[in-house]
gemmi code that builds the backbone of each chain (N, CA, C; Angstrom):
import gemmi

chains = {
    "A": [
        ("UNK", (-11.401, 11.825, 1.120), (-10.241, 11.955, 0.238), (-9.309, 10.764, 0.441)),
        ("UNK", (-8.925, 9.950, -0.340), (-7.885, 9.272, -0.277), (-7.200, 9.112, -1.943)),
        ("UNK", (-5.943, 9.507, -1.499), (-5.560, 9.819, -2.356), (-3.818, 9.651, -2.733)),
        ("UNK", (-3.131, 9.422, -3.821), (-1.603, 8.759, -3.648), (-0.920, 10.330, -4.438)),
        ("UNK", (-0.050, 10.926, -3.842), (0.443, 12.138, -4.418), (1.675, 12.791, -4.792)),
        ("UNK", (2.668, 12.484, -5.478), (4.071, 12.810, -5.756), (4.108, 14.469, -5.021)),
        ("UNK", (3.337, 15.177, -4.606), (3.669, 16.841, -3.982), (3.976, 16.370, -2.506)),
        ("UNK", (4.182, 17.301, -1.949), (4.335, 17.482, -0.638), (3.172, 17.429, 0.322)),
        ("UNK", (2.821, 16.290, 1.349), (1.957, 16.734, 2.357), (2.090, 17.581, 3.672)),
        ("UNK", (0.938, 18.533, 3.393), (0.937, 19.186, 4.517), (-0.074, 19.063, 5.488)),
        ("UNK", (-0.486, 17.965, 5.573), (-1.574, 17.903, 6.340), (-2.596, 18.647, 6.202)),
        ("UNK", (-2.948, 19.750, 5.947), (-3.901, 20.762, 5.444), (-5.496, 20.038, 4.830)),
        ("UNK", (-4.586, 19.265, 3.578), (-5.674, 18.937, 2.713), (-6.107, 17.562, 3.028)),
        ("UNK", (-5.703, 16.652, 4.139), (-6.570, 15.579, 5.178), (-8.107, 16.218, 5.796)),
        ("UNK", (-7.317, 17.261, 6.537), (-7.899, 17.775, 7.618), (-9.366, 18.489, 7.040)),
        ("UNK", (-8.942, 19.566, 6.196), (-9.816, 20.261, 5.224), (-11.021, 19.284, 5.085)),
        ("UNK", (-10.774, 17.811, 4.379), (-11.497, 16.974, 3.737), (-12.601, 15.808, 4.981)),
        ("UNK", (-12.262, 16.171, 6.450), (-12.522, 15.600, 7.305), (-13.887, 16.584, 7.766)),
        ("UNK", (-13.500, 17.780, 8.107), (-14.502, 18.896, 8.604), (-15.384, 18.609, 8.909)),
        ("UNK", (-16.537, 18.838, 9.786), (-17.856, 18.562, 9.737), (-18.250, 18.926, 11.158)),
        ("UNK", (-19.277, 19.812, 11.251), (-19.986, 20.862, 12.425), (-20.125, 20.064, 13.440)),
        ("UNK", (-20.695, 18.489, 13.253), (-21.337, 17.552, 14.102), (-19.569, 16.999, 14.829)),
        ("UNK", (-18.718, 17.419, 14.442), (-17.257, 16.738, 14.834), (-16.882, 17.366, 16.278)),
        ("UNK", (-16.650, 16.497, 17.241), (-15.718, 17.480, 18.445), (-14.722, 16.956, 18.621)),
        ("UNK", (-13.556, 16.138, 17.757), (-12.187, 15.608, 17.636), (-12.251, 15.693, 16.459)),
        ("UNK", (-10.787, 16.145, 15.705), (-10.144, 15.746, 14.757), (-9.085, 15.157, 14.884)),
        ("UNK", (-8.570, 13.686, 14.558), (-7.524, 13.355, 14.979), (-6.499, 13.306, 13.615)),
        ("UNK", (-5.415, 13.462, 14.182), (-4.297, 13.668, 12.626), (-2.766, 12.562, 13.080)),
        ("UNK", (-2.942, 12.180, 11.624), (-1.614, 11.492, 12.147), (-0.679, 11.640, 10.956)),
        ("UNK", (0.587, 11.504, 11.442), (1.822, 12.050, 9.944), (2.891, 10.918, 10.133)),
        ("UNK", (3.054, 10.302, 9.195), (4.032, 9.117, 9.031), (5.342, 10.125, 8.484)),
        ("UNK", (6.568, 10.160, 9.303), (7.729, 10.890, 8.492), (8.852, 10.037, 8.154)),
        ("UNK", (9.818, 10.223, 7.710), (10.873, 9.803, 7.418), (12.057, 9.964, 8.510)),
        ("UNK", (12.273, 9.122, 9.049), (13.101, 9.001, 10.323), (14.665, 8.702, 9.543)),
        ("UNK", (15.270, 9.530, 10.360), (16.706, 9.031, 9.861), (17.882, 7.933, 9.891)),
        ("UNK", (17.064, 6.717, 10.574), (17.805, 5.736, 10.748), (16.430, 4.268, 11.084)),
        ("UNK", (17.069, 2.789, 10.258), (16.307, 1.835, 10.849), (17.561, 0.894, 11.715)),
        ("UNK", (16.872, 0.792, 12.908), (17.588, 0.166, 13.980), (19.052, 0.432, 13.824)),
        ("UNK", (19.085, 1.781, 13.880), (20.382, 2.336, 14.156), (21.457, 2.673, 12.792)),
        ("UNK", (20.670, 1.605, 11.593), (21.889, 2.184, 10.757), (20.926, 3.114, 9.811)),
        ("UNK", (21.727, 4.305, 9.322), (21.730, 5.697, 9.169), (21.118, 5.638, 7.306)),
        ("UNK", (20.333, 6.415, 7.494), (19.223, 6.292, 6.295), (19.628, 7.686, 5.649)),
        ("UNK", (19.907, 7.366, 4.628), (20.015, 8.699, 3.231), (18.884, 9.541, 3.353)),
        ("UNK", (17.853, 8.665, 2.531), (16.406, 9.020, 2.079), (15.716, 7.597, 1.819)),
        ("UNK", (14.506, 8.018, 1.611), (13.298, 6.811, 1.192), (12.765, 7.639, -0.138)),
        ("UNK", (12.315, 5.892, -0.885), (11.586, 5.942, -1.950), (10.100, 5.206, -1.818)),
        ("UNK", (9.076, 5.841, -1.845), (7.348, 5.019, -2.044), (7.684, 5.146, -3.463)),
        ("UNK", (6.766, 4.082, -3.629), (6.503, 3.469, -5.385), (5.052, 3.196, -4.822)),
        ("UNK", (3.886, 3.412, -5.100), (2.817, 2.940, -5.296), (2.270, 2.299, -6.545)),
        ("UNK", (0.910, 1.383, -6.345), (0.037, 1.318, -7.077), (-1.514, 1.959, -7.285)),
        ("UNK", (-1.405, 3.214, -7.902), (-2.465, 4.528, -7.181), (-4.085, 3.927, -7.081)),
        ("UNK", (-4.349, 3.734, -8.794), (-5.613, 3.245, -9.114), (-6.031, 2.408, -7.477)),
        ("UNK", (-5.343, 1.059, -7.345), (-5.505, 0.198, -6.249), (-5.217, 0.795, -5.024)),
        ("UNK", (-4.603, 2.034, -4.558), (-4.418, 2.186, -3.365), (-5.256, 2.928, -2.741)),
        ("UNK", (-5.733, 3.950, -3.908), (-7.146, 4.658, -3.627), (-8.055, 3.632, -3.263)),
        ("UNK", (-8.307, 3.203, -3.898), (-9.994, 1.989, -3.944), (-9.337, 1.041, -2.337)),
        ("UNK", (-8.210, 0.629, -2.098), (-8.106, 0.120, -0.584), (-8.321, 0.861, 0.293)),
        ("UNK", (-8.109, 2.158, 0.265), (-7.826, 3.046, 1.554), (-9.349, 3.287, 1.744)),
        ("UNK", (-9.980, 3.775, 0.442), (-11.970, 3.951, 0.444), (-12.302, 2.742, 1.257)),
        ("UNK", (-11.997, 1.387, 1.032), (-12.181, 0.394, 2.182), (-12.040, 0.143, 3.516)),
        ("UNK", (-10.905, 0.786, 3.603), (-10.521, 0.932, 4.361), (-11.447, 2.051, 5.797)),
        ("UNK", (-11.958, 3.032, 4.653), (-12.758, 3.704, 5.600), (-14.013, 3.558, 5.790)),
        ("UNK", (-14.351, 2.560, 4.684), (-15.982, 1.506, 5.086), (-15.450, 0.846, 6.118)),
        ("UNK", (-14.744, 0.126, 6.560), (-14.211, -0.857, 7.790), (-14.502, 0.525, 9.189)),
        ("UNK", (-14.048, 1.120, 9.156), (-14.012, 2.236, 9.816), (-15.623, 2.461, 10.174)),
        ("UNK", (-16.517, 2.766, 9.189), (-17.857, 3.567, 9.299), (-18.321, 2.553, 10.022)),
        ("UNK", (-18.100, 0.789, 9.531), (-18.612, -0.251, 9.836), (-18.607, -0.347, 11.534)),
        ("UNK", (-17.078, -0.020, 12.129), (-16.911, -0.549, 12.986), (-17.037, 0.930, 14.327)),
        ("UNK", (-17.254, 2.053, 14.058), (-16.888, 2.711, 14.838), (-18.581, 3.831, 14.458)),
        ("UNK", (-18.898, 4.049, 13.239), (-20.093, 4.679, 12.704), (-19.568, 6.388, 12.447)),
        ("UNK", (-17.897, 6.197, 12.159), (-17.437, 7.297, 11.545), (-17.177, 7.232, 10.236)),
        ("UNK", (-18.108, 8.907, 9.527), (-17.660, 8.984, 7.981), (-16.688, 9.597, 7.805)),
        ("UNK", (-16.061, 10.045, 8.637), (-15.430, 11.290, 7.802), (-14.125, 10.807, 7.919)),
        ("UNK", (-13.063, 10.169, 7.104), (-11.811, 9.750, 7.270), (-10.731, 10.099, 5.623)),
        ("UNK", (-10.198, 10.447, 5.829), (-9.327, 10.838, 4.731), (-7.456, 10.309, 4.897)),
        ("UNK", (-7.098, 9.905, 3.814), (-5.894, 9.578, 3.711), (-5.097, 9.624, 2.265)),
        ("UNK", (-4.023, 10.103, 2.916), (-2.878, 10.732, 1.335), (-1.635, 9.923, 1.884)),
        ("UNK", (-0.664, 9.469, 0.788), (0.284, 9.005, 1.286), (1.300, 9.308, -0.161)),
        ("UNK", (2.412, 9.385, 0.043), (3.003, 10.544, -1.175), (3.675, 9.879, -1.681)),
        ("UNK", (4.732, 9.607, -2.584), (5.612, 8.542, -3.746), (6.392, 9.428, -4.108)),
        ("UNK", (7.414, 8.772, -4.252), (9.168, 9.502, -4.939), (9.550, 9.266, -4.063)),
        ("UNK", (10.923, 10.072, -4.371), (11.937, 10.606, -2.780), (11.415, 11.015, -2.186)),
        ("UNK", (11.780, 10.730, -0.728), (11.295, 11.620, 0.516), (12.339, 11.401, 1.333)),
        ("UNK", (12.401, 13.046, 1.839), (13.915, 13.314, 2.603), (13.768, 13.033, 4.004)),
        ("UNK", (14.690, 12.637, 4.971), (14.317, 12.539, 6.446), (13.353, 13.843, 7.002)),
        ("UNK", (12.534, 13.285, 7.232), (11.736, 14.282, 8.536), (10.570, 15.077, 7.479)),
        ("UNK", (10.392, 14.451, 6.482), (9.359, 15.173, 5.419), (8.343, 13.675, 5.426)),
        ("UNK", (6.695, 14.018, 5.501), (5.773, 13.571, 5.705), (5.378, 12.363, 4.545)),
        ("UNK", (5.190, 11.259, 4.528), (4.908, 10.444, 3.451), (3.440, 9.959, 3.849)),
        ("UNK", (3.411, 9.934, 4.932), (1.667, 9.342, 4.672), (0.747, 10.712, 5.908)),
        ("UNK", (-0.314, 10.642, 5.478), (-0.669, 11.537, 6.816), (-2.772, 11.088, 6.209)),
        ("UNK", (-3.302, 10.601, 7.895), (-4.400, 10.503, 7.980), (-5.428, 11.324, 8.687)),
        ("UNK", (-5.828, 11.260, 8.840), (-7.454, 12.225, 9.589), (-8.499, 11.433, 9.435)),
        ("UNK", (-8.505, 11.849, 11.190), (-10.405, 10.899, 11.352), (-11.211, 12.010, 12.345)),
        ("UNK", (-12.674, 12.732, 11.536), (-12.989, 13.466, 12.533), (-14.073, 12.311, 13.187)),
        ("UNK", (-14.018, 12.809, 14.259), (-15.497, 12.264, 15.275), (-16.033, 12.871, 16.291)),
        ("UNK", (-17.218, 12.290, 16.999), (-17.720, 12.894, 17.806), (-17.037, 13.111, 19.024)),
        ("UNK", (-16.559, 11.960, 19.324), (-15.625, 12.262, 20.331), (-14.451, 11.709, 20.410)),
        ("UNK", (-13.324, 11.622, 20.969), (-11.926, 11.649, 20.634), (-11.270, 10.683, 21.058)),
        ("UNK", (-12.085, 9.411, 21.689), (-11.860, 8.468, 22.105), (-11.676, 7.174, 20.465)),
        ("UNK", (-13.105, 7.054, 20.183), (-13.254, 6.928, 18.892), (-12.487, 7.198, 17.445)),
        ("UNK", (-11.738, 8.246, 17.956), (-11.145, 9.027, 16.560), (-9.576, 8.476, 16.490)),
        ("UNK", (-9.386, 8.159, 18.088), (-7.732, 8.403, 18.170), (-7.777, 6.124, 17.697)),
        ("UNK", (-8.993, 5.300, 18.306), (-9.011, 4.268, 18.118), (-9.061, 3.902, 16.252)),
        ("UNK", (-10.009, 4.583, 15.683), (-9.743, 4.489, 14.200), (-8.983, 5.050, 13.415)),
        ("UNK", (-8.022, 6.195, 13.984), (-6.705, 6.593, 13.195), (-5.680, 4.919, 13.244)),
        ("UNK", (-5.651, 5.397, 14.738), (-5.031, 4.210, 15.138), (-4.810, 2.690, 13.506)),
        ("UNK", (-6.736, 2.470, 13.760), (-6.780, 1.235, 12.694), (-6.548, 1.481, 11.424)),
        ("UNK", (-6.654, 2.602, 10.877), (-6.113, 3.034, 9.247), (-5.250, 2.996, 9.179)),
        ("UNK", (-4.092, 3.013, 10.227), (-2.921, 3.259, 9.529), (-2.329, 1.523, 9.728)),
        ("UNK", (-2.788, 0.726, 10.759), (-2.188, -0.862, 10.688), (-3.065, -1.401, 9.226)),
        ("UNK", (-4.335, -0.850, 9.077), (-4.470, -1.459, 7.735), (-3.957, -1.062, 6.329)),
        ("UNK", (-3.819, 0.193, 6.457), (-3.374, 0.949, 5.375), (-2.035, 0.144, 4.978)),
        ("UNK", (-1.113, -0.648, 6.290), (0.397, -1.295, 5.857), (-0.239, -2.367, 5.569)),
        ("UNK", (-1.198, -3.148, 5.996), (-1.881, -4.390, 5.575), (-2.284, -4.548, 3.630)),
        ("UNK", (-3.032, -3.848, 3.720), (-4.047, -4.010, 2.363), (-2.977, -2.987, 1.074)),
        ("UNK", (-3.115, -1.959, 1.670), (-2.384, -0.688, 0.683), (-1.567, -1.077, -0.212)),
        ("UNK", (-1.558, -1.293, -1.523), (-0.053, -1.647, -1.916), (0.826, -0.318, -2.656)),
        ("UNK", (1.558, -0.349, -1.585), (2.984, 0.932, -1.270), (4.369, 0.580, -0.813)),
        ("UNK", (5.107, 0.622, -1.639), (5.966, -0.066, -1.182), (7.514, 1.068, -0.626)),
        ("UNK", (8.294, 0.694, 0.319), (9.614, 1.772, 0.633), (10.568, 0.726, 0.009)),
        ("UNK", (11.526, 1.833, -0.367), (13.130, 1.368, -1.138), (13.836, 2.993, 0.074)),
        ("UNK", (14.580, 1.623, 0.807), (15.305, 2.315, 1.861), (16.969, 2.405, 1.340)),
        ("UNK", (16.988, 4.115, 1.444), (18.625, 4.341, 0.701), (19.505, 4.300, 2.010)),
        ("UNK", (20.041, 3.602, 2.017), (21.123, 4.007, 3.489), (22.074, 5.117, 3.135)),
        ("UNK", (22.824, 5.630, 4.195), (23.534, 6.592, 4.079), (25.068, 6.087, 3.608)),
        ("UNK", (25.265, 4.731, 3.713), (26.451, 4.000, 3.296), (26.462, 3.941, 1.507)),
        ("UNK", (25.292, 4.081, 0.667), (25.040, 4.237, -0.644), (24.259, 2.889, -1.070)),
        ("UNK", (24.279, 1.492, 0.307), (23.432, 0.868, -0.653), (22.140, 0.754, -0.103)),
        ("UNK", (21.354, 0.171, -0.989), (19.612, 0.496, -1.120), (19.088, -0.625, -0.659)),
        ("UNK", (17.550, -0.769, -0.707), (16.821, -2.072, -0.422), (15.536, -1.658, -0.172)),
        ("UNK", (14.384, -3.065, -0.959), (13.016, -2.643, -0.807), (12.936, -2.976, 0.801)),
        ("UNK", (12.126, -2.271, 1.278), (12.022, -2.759, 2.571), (11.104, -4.229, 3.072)),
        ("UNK", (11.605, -4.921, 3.506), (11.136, -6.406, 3.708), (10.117, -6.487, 4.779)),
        ("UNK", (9.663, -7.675, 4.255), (7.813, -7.639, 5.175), (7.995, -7.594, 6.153)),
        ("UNK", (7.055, -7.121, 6.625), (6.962, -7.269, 8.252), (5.688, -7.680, 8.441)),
        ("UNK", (5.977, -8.331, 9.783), (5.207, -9.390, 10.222), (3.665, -8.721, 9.917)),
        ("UNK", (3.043, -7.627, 10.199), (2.080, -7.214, 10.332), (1.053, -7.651, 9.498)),
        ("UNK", (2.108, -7.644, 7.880), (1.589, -7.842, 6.487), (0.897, -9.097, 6.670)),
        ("UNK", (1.375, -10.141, 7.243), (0.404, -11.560, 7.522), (-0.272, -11.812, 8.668)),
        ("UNK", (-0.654, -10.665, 8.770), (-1.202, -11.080, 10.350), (-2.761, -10.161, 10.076)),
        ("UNK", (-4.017, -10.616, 10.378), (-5.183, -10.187, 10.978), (-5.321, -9.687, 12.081)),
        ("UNK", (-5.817, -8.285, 11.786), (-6.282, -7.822, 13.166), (-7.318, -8.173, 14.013)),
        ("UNK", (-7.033, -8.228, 15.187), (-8.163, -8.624, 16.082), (-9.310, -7.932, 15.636)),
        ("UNK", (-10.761, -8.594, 15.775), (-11.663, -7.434, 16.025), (-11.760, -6.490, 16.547)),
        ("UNK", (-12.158, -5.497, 17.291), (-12.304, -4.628, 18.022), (-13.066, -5.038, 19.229)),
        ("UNK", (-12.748, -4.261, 20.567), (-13.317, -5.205, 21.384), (-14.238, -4.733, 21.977)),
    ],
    "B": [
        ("UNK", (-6.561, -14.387, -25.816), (-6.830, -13.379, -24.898), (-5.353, -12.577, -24.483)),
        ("UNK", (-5.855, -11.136, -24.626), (-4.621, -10.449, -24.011), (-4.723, -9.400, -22.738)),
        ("UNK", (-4.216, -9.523, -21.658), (-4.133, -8.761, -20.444), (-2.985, -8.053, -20.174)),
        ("UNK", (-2.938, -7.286, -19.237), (-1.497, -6.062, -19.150), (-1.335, -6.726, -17.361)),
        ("UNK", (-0.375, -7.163, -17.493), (0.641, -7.655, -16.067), (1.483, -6.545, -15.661)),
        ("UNK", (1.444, -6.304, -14.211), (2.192, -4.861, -13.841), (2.501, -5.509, -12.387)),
        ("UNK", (3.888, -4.749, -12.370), (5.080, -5.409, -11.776), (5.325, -4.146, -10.740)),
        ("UNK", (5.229, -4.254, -9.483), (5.965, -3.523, -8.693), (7.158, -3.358, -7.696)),
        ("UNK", (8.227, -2.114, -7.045), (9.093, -2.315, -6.120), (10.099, -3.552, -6.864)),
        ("UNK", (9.777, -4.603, -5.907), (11.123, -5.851, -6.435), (10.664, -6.630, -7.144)),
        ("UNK", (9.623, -6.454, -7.706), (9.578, -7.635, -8.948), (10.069, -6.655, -10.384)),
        ("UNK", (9.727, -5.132, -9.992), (9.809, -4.693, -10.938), (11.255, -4.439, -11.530)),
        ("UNK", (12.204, -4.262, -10.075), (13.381, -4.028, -10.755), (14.376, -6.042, -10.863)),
        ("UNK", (13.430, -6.380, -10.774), (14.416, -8.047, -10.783), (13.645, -8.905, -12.218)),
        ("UNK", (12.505, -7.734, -12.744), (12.156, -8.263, -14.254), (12.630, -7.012, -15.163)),
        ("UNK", (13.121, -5.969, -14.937), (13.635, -4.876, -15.596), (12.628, -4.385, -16.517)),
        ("UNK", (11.248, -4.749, -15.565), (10.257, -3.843, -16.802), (8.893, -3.662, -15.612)),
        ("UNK", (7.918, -2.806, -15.372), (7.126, -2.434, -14.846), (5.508, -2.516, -15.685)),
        ("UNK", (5.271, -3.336, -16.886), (4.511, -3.773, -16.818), (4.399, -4.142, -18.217)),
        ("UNK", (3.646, -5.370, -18.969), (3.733, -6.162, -19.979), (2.436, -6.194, -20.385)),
        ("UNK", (1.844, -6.389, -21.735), (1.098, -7.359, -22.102), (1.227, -8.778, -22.667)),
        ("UNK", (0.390, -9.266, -22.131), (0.450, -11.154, -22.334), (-0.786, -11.512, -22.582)),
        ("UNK", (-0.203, -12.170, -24.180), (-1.396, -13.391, -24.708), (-1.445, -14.324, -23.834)),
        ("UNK", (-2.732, -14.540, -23.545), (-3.000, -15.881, -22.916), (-4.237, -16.710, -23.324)),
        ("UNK", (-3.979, -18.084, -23.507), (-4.972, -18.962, -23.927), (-6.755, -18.874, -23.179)),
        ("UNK", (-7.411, -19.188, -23.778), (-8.966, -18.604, -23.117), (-8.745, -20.067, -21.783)),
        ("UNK", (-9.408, -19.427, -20.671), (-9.240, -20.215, -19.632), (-8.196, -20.208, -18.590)),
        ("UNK", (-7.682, -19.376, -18.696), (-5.992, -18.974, -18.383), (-6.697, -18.101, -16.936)),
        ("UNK", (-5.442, -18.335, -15.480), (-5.686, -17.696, -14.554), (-4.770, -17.015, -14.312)),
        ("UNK", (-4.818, -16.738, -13.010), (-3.665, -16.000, -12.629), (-2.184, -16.569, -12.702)),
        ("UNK", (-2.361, -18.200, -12.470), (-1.565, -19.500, -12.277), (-0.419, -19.282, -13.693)),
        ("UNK", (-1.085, -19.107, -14.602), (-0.771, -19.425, -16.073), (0.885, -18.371, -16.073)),
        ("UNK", (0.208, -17.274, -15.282), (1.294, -15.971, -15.796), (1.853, -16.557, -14.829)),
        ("UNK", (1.610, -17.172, -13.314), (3.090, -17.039, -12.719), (4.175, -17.677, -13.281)),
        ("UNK", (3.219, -19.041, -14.274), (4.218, -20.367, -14.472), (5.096, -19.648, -15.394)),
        ("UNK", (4.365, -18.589, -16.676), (5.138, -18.432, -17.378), (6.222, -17.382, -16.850)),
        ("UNK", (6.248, -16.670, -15.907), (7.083, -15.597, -15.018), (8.012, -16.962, -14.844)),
        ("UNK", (8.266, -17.658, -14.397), (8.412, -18.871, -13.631), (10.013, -19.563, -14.985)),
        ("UNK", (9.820, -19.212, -15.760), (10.368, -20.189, -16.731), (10.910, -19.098, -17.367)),
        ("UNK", (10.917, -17.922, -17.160), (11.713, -16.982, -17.710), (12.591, -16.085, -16.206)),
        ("UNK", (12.151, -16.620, -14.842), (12.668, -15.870, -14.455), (12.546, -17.012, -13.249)),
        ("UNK", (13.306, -18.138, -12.447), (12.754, -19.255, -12.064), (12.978, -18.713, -10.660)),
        ("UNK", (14.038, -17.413, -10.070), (13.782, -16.957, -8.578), (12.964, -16.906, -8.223)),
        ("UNK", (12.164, -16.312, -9.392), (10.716, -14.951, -8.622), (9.962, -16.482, -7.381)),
        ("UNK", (9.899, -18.033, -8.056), (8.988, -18.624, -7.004), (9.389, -18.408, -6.004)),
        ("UNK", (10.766, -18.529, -5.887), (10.532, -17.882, -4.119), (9.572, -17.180, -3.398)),
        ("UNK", (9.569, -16.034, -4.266), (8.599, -14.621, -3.623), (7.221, -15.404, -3.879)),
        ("UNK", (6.931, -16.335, -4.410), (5.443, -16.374, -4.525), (4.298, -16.776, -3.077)),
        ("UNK", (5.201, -17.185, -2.511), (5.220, -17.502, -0.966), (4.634, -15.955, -0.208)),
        ("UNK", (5.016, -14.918, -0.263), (4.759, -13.675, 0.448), (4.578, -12.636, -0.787)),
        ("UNK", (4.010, -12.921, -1.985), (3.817, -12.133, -2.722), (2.233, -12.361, -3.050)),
        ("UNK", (1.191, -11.551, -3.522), (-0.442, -11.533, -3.500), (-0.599, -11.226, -5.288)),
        ("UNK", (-1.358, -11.157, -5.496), (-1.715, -10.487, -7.157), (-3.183, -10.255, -6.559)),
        ("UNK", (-3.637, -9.172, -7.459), (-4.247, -8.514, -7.761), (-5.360, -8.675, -9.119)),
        ("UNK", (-6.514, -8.735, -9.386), (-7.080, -8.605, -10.831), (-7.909, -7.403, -10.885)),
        ("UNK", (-7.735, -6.314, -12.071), (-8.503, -5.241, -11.845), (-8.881, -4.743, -10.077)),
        ("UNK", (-7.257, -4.450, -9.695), (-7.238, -4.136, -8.334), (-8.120, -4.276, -7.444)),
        ("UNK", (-8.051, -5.472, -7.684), (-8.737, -6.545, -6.300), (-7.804, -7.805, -5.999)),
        ("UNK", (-7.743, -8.142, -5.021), (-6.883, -8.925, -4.547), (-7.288, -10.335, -5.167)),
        ("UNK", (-6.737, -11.393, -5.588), (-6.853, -12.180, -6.146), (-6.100, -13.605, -6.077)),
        ("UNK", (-6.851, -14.633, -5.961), (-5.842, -16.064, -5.841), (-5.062, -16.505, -6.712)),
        ("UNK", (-4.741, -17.666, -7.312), (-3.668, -18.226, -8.516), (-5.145, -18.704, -9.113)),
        ("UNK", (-6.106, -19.897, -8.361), (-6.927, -19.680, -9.493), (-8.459, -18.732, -10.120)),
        ("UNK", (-8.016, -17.477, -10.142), (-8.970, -16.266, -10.803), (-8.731, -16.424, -11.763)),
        ("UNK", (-10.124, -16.632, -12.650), (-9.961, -16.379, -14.078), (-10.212, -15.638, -14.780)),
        ("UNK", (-9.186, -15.194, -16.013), (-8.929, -13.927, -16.229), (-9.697, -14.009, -17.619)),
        ("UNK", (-10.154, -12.466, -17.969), (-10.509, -12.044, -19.108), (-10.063, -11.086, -20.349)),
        ("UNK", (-10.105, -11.198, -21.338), (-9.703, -9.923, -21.721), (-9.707, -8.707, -21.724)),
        ("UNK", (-8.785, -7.880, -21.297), (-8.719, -6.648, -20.844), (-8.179, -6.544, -19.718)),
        ("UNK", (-7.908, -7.636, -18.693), (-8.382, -7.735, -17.760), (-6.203, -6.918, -16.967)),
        ("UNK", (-6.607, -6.134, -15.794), (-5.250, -5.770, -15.296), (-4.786, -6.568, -13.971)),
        ("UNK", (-3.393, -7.089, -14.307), (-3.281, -8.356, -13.474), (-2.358, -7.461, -12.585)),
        ("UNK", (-1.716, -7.624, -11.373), (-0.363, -7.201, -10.894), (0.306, -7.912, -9.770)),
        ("UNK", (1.777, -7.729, -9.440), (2.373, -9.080, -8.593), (2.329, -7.863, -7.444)),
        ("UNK", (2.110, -8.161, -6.785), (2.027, -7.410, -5.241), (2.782, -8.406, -4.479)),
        ("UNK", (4.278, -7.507, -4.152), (5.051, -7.990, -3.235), (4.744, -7.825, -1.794)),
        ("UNK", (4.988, -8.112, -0.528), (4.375, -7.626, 0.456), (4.562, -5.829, 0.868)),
        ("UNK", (3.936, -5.695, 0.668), (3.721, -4.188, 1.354), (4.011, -3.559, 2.067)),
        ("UNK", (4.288, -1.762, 2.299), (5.710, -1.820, 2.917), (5.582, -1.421, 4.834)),
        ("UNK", (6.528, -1.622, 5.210), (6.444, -2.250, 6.450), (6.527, -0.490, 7.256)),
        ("UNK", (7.869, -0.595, 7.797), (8.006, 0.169, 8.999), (6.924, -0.991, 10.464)),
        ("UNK", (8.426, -0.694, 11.315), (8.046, -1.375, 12.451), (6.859, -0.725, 13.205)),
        ("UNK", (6.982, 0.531, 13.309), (6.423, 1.416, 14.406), (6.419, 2.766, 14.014)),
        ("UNK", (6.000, 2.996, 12.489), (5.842, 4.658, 11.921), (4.632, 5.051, 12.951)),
    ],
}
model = gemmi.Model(1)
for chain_id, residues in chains.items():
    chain = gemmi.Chain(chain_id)
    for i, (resn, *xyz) in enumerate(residues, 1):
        res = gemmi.Residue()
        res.name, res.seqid = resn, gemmi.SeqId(i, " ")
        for name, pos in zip(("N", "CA", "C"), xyz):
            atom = gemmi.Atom()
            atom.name, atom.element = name, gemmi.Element(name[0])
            atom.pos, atom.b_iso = gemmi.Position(*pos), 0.0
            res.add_atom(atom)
        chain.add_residue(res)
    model.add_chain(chain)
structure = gemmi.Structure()
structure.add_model(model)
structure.setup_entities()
């Protein structure tokens, strides 16, 4: 499943989409809305995606994955609109065999997912004014291989 | 030739429109639309520096050449968080 969704994530429907008998880790991860960047005090956040393209990256995203680790089962949702402090905007799942593996390729979906994904935040401060949120370094940077 | 250009986040609200169609001459790349972005809107080069495009959502250089039909988009850099 990967998938871009204006509803609410509950993690549920990652996890659901991960399943598999041969699995003895499921690893889960939930991106939330924190109430402040470096101290000054955040309203709410806005994602704006590009869906068509963010689906078809994140599916890449989990070929990189199968490629590098020989896990299928990876799913990712990441949600658009408002989102209020402490409510979930992205949330991933990687099942595997074992949990070493699972916690290393959550890990890599989500530095690529800010890499490749195009999703963008419009950060409301609590003072009333706004701003897209500006690159970060990550965006130009290659990840190491794996080692 | 005509293609649909789609604008996201800060290009979208600093062109006051989220996505266009544009005639373009046969032979025309990606290059063509920035120049003409470029002459109607001469900031945006700044961003072209840390901004990517896209063709039929695939990532794409200045010179990809485009076809008809074809869906172009300005991909600003992508969004961050230090340490979500």
């Amino acid at each position: 499943m990967f998938k871009i969704t204006a509803e609410v994530i509950t993690g549920a429907e990652v996890r659901e989409a991960v399943e598999a008998p041969d699995a003895g880790a499921v690893v889960l991860f939930f991106g939330t809305v924190r109430n402040n960047t470096d101290g000054r005090p955040t309203k709410y956040l806005e994602y704006e995606a590009y869906p068509p393209m963010a689906e078809k990256k994140m599916a890449e995203i989990a070929e990189e994955i199968a490629d590098k680790w020989g896990i299928h089962r990876v799913a990712m949702i990441h949600r658009v609109g408002r989102l209020e402090i402490g409510e979930v905007s992205v949330a991933v799942a990687v099942a595997s065999p074992h949990r070493k593996d699972g916690f290393e390729a959550c890990q890599y979906a989500m530095n690529r997912l800010k890499q490749i994904v195009p999703i963008w935040k419009r950060e409301v401060w609590a003072d009333g004014e706004a701003e897209w949120v500006k690159p970060d370094a990550v965006f130009f940077e290659d990840l190491p291989e794996r080692t | 030739m005509k293609v649909t250009v789609k604008y996201f986040a800060v290009c979208h609200e600093m062109l006051d429109r989220s996505e266009e169609e544009m005639q373009l001459p046969e032979g025309a790349t990606v290059q063509t639309i920035l120049k003409r972005l470029e002459e109607e809107w001469p900031e945006i080069a700044e961003f072209y520096e840390v901004m990517q495009m896209s063709v039929n959502w695939e990532y794409a250089t200045e010179d990809t050449e485009l076809t008809e039909g074809d869906e172009v988009a300005l991909i600003p850099p992508v969004t961050g968080g230090k340490d979500v």
